[in-house]
N, C-alpha and C positions, 0 to 999 in steps of 0.2 A: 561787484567789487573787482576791481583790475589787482594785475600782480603789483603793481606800487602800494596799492593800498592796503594788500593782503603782507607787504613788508613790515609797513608801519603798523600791524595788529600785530605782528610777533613781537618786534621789538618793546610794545607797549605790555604787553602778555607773558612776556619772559624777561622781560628786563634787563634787556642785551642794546650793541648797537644794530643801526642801521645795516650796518656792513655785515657784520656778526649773521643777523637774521636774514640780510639775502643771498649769502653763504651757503646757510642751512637750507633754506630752500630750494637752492640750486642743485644741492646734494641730494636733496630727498627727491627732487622731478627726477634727476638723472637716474640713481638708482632706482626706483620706482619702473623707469623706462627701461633700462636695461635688464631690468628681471623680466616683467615682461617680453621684452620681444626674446627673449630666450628660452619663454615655457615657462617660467617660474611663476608661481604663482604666490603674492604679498597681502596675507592679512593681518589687519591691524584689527585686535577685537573689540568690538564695541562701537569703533566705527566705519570698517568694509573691508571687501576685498577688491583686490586688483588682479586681472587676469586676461590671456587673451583665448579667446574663443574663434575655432573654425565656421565658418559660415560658408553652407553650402553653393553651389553653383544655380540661380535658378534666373529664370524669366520675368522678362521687366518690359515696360513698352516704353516707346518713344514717344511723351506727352505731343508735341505737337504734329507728328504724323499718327501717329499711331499703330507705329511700326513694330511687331514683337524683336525685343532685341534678348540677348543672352547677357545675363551680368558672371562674371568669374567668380570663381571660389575665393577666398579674401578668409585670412588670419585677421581679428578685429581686437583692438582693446575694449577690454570691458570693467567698469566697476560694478559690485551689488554693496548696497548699504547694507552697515550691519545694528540690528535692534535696539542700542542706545542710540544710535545717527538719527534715524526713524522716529524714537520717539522725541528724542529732541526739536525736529522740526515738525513734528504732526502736533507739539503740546499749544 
C-alpha cells in the first residue's frame, strides 16, 4: 500500500475528506519525526512504539573487495510493535 492509497483507507475509515485525511497524515509523519529526531520517544499503546536508538561504531567489509571498512556511530529510527499490532497480524 503506497501513501495514496493509505489516504483513501482513512478517508473511507473516518469518514472525512480526501484533503481532511491527507492533512492528518501529514501531521501525524511530521510530528511522529520530529519527536523522534529530538529523543522523544511516542507510544501509541496497542499498536507501538517510535524511537530512536544509538547504534554503535562497528566493522563492515567492503562486499566486492573485501576490504574491512569502519561503519560510524549513527542515531537510527526505530519502531517495536506493540501486542495488539502483533496479534493482529500473526491471526
Amino acid at each position: 500500500m503506497n501513501r495514496n492509497m493509505l489516504i483513501l483507507k482513512v478517508c473511507d475509515e473516518a469518514n472525512i475528506s480526501k484533503k481532511d485525511a491527507e492533512k492528518a497524515l501529514n501531521a501525524i509523519t511530521k510530528v511522529i519525526t520530529e519527536a523522534v529526531a529530538s529523543g522523544d520517544k511516542i507510544q501509541l499503546v496497542g499498536f507501538g512504539t517510535f524511537e530512536a536508538r544509538d547504534r554503535k561504531e562497528r566493522q563492515g567489509k567492503n562486499p566486492r573487495t573485501g576490504e574491512v571498512i569502519n561503519i560510524p556511530a549513527a542515531t537510527v529510527p526505530a519502531f517495536k510493535a506493540g501486542s495488539a499490532f502483533k496479534e493482529a497480524v500473526n491471526k
